[in-house]
C-alpha positions as CSV (number, residue, x, y, z in Angstrom):
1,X,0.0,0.0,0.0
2,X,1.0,3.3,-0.7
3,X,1.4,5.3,2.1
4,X,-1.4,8.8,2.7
5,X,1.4,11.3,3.0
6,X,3.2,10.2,-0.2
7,X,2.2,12.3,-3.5
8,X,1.1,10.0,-6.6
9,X,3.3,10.0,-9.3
10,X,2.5,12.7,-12.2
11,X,2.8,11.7,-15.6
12,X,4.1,13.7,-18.4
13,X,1.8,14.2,-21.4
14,X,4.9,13.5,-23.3
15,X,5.3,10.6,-21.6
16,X,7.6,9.0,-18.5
17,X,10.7,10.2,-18.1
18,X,14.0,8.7,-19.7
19,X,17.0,9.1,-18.3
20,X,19.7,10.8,-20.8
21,X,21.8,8.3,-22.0
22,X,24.7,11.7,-21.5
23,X,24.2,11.9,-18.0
24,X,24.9,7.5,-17.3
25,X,27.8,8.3,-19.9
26,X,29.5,10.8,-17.7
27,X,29.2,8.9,-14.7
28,X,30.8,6.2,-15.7
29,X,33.7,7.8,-17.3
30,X,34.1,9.7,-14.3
31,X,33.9,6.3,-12.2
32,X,36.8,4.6,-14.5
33,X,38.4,8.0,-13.1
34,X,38.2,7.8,-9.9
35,X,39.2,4.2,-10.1
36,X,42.6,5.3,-11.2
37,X,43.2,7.8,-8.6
38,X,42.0,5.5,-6.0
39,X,44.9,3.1,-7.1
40,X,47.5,6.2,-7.6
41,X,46.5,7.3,-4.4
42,X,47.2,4.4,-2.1
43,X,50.7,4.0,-3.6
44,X,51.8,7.2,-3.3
45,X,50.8,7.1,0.5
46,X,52.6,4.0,0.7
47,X,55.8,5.2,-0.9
48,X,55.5,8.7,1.3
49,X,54.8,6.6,4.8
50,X,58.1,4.7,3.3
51,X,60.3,7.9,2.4
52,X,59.2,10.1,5.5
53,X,59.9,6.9,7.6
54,X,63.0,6.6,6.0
55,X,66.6,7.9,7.8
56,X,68.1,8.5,4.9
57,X,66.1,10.0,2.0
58,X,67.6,10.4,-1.0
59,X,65.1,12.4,-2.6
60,X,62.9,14.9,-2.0
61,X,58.4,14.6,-2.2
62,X,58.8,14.8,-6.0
63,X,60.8,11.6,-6.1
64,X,58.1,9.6,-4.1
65,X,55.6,10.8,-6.2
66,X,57.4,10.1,-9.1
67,X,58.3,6.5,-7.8
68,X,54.4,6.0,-7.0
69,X,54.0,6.6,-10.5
70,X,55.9,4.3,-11.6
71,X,54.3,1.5,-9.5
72,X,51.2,2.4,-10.8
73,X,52.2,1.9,-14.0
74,X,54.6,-1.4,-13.8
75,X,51.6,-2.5,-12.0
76,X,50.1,-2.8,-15.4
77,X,52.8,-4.5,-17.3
78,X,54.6,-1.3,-18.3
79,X,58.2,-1.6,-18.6
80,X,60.4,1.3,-17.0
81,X,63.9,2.5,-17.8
82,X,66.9,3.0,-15.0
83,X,68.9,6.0,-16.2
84,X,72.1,7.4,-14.4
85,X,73.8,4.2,-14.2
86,X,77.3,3.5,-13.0
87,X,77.9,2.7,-17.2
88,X,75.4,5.8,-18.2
89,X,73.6,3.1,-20.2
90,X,70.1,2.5,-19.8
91,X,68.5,-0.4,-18.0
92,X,65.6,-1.7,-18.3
93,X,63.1,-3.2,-15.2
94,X,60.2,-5.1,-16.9
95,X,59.5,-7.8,-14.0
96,X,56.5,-7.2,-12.9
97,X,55.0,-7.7,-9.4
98,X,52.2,-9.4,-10.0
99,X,50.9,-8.9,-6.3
100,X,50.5,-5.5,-7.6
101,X,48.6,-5.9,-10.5
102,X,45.8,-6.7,-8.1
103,X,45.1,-3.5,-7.1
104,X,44.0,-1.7,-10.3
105,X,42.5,-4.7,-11.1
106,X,40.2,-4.6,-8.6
107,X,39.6,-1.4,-8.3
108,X,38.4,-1.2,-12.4
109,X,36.6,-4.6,-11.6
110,X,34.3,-2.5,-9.1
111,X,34.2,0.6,-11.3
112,X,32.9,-1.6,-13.9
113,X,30.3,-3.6,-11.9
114,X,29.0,-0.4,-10.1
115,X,28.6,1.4,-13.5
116,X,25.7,-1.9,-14.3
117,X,24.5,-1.9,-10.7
118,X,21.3,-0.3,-11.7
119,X,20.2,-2.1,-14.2
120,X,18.6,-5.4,-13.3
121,X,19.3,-7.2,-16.2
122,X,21.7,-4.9,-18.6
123,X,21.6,-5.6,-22.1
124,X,25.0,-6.7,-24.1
125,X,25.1,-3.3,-25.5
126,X,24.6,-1.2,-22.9
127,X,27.3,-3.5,-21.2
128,X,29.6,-3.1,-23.6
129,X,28.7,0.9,-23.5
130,X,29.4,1.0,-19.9
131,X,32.9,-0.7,-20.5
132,X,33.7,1.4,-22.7
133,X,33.2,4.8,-20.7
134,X,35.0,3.1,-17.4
135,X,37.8,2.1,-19.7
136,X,38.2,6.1,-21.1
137,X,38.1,7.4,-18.2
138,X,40.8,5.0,-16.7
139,X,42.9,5.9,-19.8
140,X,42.7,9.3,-19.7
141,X,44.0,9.7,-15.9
142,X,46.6,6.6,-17.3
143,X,47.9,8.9,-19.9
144,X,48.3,11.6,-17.6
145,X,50.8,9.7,-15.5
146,X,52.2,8.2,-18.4
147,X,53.2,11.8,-19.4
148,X,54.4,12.9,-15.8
149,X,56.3,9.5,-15.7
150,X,58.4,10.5,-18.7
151,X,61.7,12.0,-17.2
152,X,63.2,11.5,-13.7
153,X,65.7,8.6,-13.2
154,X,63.4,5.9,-13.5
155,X,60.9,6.8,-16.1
156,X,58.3,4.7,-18.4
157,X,58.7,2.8,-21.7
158,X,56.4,4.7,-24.1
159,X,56.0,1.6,-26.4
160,X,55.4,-0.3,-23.6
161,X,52.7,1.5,-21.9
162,X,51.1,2.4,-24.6
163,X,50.1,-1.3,-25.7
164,X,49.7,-2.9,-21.8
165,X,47.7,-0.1,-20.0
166,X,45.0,-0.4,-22.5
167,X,45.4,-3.8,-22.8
168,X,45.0,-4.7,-19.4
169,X,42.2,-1.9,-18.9
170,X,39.9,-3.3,-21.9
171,X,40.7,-6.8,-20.4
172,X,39.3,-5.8,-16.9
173,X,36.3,-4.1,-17.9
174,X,35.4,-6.3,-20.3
175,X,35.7,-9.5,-17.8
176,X,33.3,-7.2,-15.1
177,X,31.1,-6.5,-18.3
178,X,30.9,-10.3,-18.7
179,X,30.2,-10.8,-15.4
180,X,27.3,-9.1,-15.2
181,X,25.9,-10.4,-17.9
182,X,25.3,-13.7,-16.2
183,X,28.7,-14.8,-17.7
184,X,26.7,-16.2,-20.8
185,X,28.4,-18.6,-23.3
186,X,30.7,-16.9,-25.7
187,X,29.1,-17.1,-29.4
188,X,30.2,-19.2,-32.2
189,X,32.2,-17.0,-34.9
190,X,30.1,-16.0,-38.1
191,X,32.5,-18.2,-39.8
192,X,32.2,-21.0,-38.0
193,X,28.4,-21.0,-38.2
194,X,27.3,-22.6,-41.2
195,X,30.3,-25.1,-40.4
196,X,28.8,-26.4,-37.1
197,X,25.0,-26.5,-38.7
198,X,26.5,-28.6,-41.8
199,X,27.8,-30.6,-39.3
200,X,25.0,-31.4,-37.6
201,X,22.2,-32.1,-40.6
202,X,25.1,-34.8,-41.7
203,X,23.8,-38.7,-41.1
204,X,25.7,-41.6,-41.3
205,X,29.4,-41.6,-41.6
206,X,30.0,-37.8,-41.7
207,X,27.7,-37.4,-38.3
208,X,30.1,-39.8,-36.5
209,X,33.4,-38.2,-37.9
210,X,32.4,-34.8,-36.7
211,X,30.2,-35.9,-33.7
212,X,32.7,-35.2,-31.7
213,X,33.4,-31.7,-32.4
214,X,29.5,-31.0,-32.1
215,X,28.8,-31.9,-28.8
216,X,32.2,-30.4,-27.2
217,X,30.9,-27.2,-29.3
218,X,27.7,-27.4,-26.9
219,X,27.7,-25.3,-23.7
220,X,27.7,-27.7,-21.1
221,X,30.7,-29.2,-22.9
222,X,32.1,-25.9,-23.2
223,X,31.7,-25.1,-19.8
224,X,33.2,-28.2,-18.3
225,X,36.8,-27.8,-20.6
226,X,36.4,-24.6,-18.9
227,X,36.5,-25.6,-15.3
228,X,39.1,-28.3,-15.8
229,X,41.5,-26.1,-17.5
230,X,40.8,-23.2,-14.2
231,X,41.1,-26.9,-11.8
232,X,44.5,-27.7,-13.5
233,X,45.9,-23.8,-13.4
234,X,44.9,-23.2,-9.7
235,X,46.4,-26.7,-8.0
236,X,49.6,-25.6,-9.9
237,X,50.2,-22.5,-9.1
238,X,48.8,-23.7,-5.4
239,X,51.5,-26.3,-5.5
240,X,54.0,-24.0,-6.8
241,X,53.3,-21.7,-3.4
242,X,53.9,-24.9,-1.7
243,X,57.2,-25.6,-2.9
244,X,57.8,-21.9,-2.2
245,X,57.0,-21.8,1.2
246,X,59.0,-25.3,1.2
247,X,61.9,-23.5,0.1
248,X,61.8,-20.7,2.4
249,X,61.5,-23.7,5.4
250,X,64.2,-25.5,4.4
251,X,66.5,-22.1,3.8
252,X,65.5,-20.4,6.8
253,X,69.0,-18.9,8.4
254,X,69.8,-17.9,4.7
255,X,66.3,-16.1,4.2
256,X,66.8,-14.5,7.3
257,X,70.3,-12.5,6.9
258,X,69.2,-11.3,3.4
259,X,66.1,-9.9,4.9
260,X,68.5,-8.5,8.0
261,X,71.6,-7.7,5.7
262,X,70.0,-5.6,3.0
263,X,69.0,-2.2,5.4
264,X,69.9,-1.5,9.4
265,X,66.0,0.3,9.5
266,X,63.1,-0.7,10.4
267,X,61.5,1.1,7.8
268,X,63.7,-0.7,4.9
269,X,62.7,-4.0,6.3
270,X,59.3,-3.1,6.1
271,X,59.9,-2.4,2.2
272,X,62.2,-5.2,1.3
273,X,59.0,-7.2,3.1
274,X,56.6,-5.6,0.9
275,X,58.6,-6.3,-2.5
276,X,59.3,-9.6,-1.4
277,X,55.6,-10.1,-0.6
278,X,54.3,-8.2,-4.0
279,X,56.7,-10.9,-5.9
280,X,55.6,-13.8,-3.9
281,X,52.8,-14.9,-6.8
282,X,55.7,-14.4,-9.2
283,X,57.6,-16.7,-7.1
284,X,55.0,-19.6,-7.2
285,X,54.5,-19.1,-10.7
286,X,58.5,-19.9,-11.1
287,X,57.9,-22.7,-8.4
288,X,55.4,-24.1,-10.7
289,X,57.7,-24.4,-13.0
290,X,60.1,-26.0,-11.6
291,X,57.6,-28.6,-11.0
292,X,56.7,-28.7,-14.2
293,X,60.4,-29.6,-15.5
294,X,62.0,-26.8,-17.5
295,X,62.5,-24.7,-14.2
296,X,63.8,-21.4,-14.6
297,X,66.7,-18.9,-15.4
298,X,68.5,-16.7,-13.4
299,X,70.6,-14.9,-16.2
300,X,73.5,-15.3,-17.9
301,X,72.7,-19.3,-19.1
302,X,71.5,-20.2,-15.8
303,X,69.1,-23.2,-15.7
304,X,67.0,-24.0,-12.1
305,X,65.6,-27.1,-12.7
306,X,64.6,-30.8,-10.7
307,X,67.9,-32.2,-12.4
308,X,70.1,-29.8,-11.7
309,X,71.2,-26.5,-11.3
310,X,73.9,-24.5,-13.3
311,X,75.8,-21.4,-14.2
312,X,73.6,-19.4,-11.8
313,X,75.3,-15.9,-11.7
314,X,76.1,-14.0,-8.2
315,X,73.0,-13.0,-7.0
316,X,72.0,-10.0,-4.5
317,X,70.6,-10.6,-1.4
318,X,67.1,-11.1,-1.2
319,X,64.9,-13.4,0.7
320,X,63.1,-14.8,-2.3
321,X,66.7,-16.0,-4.1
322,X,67.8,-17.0,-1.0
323,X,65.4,-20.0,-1.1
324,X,66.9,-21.3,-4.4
325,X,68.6,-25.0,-4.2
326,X,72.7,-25.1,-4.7
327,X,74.1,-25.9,-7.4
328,X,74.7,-29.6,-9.0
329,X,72.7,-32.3,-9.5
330,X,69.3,-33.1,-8.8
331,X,68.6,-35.1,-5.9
332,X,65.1,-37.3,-4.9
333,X,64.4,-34.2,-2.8
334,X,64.1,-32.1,-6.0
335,X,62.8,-34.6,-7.8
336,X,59.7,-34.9,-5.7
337,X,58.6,-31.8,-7.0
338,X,56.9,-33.8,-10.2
339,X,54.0,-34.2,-7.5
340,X,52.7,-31.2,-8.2
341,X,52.1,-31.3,-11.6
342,X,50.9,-35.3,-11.2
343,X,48.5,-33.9,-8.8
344,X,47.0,-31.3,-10.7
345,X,46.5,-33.8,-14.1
346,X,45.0,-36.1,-11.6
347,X,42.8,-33.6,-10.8
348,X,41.9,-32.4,-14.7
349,X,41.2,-36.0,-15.1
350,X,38.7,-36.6,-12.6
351,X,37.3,-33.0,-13.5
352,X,36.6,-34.5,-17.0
353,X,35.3,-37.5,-16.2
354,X,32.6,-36.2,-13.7
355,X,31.7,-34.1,-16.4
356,X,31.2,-36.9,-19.0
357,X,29.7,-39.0,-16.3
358,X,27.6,-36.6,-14.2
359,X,25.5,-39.6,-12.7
360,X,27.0,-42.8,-11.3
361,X,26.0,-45.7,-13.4
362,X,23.7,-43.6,-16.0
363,X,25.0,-44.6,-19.5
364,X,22.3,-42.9,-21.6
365,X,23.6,-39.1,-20.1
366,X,27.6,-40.0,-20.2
367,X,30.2,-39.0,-22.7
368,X,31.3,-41.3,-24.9
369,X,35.4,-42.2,-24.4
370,X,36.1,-40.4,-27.5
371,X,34.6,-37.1,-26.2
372,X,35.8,-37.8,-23.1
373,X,39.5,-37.7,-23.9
374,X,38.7,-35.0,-26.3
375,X,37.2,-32.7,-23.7
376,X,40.7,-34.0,-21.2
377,X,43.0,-33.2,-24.2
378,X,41.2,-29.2,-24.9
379,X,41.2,-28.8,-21.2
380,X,45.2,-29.9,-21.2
381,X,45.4,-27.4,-24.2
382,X,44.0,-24.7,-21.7
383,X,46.0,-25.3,-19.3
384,X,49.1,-25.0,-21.4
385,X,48.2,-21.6,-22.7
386,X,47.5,-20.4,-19.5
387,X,50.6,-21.4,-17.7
388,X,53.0,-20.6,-20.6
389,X,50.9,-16.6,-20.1
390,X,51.2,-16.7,-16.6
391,X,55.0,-17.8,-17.6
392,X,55.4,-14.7,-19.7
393,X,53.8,-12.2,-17.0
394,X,55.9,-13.2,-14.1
395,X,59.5,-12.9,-15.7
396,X,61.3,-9.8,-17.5
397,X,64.3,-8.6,-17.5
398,X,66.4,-6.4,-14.7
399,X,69.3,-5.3,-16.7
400,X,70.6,-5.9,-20.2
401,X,73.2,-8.7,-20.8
402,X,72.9,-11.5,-18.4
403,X,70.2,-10.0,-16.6
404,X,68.2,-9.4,-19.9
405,X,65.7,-12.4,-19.0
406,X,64.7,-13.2,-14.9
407,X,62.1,-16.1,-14.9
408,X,60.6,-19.2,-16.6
409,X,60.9,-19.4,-20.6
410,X,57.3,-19.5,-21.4
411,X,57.8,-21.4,-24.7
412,X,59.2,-24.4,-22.6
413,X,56.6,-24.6,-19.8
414,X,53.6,-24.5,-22.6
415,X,54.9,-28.3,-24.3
416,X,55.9,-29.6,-20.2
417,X,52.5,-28.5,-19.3
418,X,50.9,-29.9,-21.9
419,X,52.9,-33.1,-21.5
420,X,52.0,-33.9,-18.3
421,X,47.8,-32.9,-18.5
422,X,47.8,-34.9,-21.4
423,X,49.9,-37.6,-20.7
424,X,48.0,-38.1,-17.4
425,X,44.9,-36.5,-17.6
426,X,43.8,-37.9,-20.2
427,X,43.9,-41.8,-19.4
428,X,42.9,-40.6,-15.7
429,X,39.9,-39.1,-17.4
430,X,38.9,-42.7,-19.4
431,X,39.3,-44.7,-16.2
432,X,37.7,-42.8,-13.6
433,X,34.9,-42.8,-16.3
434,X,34.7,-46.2,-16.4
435,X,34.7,-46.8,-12.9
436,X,31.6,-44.5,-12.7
437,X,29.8,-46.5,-15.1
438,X,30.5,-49.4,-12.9
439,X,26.8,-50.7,-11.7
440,X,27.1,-50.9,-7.3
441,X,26.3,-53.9,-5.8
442,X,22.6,-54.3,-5.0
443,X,21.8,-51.0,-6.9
444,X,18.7,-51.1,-9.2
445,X,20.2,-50.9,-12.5
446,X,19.3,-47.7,-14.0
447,X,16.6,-47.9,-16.6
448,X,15.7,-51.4,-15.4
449,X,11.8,-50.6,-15.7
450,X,9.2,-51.8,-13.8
451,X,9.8,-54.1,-10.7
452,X,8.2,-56.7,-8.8
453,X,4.4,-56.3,-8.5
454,X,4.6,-53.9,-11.9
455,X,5.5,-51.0,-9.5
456,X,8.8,-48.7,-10.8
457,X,11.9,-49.4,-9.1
458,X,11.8,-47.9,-5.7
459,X,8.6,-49.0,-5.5
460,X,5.3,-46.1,-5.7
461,X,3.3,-45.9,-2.8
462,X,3.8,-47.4,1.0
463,X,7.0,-48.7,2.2
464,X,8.0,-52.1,0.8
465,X,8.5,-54.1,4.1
466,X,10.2,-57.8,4.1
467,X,8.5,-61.1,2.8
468,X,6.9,-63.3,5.3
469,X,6.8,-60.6,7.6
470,X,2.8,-61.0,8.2
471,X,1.2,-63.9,10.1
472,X,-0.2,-65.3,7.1
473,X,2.9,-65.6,5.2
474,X,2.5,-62.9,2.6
475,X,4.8,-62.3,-0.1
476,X,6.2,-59.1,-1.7
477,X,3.5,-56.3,-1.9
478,X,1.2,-58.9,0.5
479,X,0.5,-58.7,4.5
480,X,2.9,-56.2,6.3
481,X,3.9,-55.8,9.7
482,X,1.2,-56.9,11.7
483,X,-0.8,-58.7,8.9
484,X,-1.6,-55.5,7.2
485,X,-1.3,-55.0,3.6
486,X,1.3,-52.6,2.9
487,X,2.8,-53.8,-0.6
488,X,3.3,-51.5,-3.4
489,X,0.6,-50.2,-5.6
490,X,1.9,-52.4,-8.1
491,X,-1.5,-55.2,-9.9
492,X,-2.8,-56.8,-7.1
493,X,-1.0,-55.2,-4.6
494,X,-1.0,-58.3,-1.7
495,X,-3.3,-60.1,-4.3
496,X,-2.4,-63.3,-5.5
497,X,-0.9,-62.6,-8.8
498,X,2.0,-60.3,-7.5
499,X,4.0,-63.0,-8.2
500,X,5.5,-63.2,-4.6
501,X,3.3,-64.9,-2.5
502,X,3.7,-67.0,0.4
503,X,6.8,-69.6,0.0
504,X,9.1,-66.9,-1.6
505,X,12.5,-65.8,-0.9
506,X,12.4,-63.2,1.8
507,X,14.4,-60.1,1.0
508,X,13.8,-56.3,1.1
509,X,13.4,-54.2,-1.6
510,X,15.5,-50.9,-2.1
511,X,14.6,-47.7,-2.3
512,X,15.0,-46.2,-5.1
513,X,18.4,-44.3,-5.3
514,X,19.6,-40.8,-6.7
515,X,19.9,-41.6,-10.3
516,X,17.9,-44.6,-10.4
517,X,14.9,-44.6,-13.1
518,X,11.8,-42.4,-12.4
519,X,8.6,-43.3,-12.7
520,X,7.4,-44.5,-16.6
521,X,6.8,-40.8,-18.3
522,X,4.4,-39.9,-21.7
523,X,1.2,-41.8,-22.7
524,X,2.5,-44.7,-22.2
525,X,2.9,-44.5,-18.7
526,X,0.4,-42.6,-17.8
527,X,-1.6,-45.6,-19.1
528,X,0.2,-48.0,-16.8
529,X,-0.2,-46.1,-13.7
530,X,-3.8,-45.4,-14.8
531,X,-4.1,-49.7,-15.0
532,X,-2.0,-50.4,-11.8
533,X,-4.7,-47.6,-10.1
534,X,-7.7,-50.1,-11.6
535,X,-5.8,-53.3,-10.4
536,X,-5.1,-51.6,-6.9
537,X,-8.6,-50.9,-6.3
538,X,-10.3,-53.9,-7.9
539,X,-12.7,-56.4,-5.9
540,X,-10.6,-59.2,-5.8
541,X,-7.6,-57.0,-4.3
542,X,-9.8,-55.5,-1.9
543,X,-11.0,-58.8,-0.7
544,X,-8.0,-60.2,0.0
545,X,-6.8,-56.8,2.0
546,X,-10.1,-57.1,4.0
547,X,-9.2,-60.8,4.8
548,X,-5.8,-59.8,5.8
549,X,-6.6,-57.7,8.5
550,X,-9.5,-59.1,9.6
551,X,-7.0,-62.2,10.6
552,X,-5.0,-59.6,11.8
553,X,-7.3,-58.5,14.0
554,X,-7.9,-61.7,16.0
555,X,-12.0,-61.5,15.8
556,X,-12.3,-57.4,16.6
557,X,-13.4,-56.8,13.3
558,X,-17.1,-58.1,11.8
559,X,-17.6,-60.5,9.5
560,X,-18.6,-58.9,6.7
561,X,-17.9,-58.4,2.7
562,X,-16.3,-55.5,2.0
563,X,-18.9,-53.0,-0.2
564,X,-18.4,-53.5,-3.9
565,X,-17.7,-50.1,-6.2
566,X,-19.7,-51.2,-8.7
């Protein structure tokens, strides 16, 4: 109800009211705004807290704000440039924390999803719209600081942050835009179109040769390479922090003099702890690695691997590199690092298979083995691409020369990864989809019909109870507990034809299971519940109930014939 005091609405002659599609435009750009000066404005109080902390500043508010800048903008893959050098050459500092790159991230990520927060169900276009403004008004405050970031000792890669800040703003906003979309299946090329329907009106032959391209085409198919390939990426990197903090464990006294020998100050510990915690998902990325097989380089020829390690160069002090294994030969101690990976194919495996099985023992829904390993191998594809980018983001280089590449070579981890989801995922994917085909013991097969007494397995109507159990010796669907007829609603119920009468083998029957067959759907069984109904309620059925408890009874109940229906 409306309350007394409130005015009704007045309507326009013209019309209701639209809101200007100017007005939403400028709020959002002004949103993708202030999301980029939320993110410039917590590092530059981070770096000033830092440099006023600091006992020896060796520069003055310009240079923090100039060094906030430049956070801000390696935090979007933007390579900066070290001028003033003991050589006067220029050196370049494209590694990437990617600890930081969570921050703008997030912060366009919200931008984005408040911009859509009033419309209940936004539209694709007015989605992409909104994406669009966020993302110009980002840009425009990110060309701002790449302009101020031009100069100074440290100062930004034009080439570089001109192809990554848009890149990784368009990403964002385009994810968020997604998002709020319902995260709907992505489309099927124009081109590939009138493929995929060609496919599908073929018969014979043709329809088995491309079968298996249509149905992994579908969206529950699509969805399911999906979550394997995300199941695979996330126990890696997961295992790869595990080796990390493995590493750091077994390396303790080391870690702890280059975190005590790099600055006397509190405040410089508090920074190296905050580097070494912003390159910490870089860190597992490289453990991943490792685990993988390829490893990693250090510069100048260097090679970090589970069989060895070699030509590493002298390295600074820093808590991270301090957890790196010595020199020589692998050992079975690095060797065990292949668990990770086996673990994580292991898993993409059993991902697949619940996928192409999604109910135990139900053979008309599951995946046939063909599909099945097809939908293992795209997942292990997935997974390969993803790593080998992930590979890519968390190394760069930290000097020229020997120092030009810091991290795992992408183009190796993409064929090990690959390699091992395959190679194990795969046939872990075809057996634990036969094992989920496997019938359990004393389970109603699914699709086995209709049981004992014509009633579905499971049994419709009262609680089957055990054979024999009445005093007169009923079978299946006779005489319950006490004498009293308690059998399915199956024909005849405790009547003579249920095909279980007295004599029989005891035994209970089941209930009827998740995934077991449901009741007999269409016409047709319609038809037979409509006859089981008639047989249920028939004379000679209700007779023989009537006689059943009136022995059960012992005398209490009158002798007379039930009243006939007809």
């Amino acid at each position: 109800m409306r309350p007394l005091t409130e005015a009704p609405p007045v309507l326009h002659p013209d019309g209701p009211a639209v809101p200007r599609r100017g007005s939403a435009a400028a709020v959002r750009l002004l949103g993708g705004a202030v999301a980029a000066g939320l993110g410039l404005g917590a590092l530059t109080v981070l770096v000033v807290v830092l440099w006023i902390s600091s006992p020896y500043p060796d520069s003055g508010p310009h240079g923090a704000l100039h060094i906030a800048v430049d956070l801000w903008l390696l935090a979007h893959g933007a390579g900066l440039v070290r001028t003033g050098s003991g050589g006067g050459a220029s050196v370049p500092v494209e590694l990437t924390p990617l600890l930081l790159t969570l921050l703008p991230a997030w912060l366009l990520w919200r931008a984005t999803r408040g911009a859509l927060a009033e419309a209940f169900a936004p539209a694709r276009a007015e989605a992409v719209r909104a994406a669009a403004w966020v993302s110009t008004g980002y840009l425009l405050v990110g060309a701002v600081a790449v302009w101020y970031a031009t100069d100074g000792p440290v100062r930004v890669d034009l080439l570089s942050a001109g192809v990554r800040l848009p890149l990784v703003t368009v990403g964002v906003t385009g994810l968020a835009a997604w998002a709020a979309l319902g995260r709907p299946a992505p489309a099927l090329p124009a081109v590939v179109r009138p493929v995929r329907g060609a496919f599908a009106e073929r018969r014979g032959a043709g329809a088995r040769r491309y079968g298996t391209l249509r149905v992994l085409t579908a969206a529950p198919q699509a969805v399911a390479v999906l979550r394997t390939t995300v199941t695979g990426v996330l126990l890696l990197v997961s295992g790869g922090a595990v080796l990390l903090l493995a590493g750091l464990a077994w390396h303790t006294e080391a870690v702890h003099e280059a975190l005590g020998g790099l600055t006397g100050s509190w405040s410089g510990a508090l920074a190296v702890l905050l580097l070494t915690l912003a390159l910490a998902p870089n860190a597992a990325v490289w453990a991943a690695a490792y685990g993988l097989g390829p490893g990693f380089t250090l510069g100048a020829g260097s090679v970090v691997a589970p069989l060895g390690a070699g030509g590493m160069p002298r390295l600074p002090h820093f808590p991270l590199l301090a957890a790196l294994p010595g020199e020589g030969p692998g050992s079975p101690l690095t060797w065990s690092a292949a668990a990770v990976p086996l673990v994580a194919a292991v898993a993409m495996g059993r991902s697949a298979a619940q996928a192409a099985v999604p109910l135990r023992g139900a053979r008309d829904s599951a995946l046939t083995p063909r599909v099945t390993a097809a939908l293992a191998g795209l997942a292990a594809v997935g997974c390969a691409l993803v790593m080998a980018l992930l590979a890519l983001l968390a190394g760069g280089a930290l000097g020229n020369g020997q120092l030009a590449h810091f991290g795992p070579v992408w183009w190796l981890v993409a064929p090990a990864t690959l390699a091992w989801a395959a190679g194990v995922g795969v046939p872990t994917a075809l057996a634990i989809r036969a094992w989920r085909l496997r019938p359990r013991r004393g389970a109603t097969p699914v699709g086995a019909g209709v049981g004992r007494g014509g009633a579905p397995p499971g049994g419709v109507g009262p609680r089957a109870e055990p054979a024999g159990a009445g005093p007169s010796g009923a079978g299946r669907g006779g005489a319950g507990r006490g004498g009293v007829a308690t059998g399915g609603r199956g024909p005849g119920g405790a009547h003579a034809d249920a095909g279980t009468g007295a004599g029989s083998r005891s035994g209970w029957r089941r209930p009827r299971r998740a995934g077991a067959a449901p009741a007999p759907q269409g016409a047709g069984g319609r038809a037979r519940r409509a006859e089981q109904q008639d047989d249920w309620h028939s004379t000679a059925a209700r007779r023989t109930r009537w006689a059943a408890l009136k022995e059960a009874s012992g005398g209490l109940v009158p002798d007379f014939p039930p009243r006939r229906r007809d």
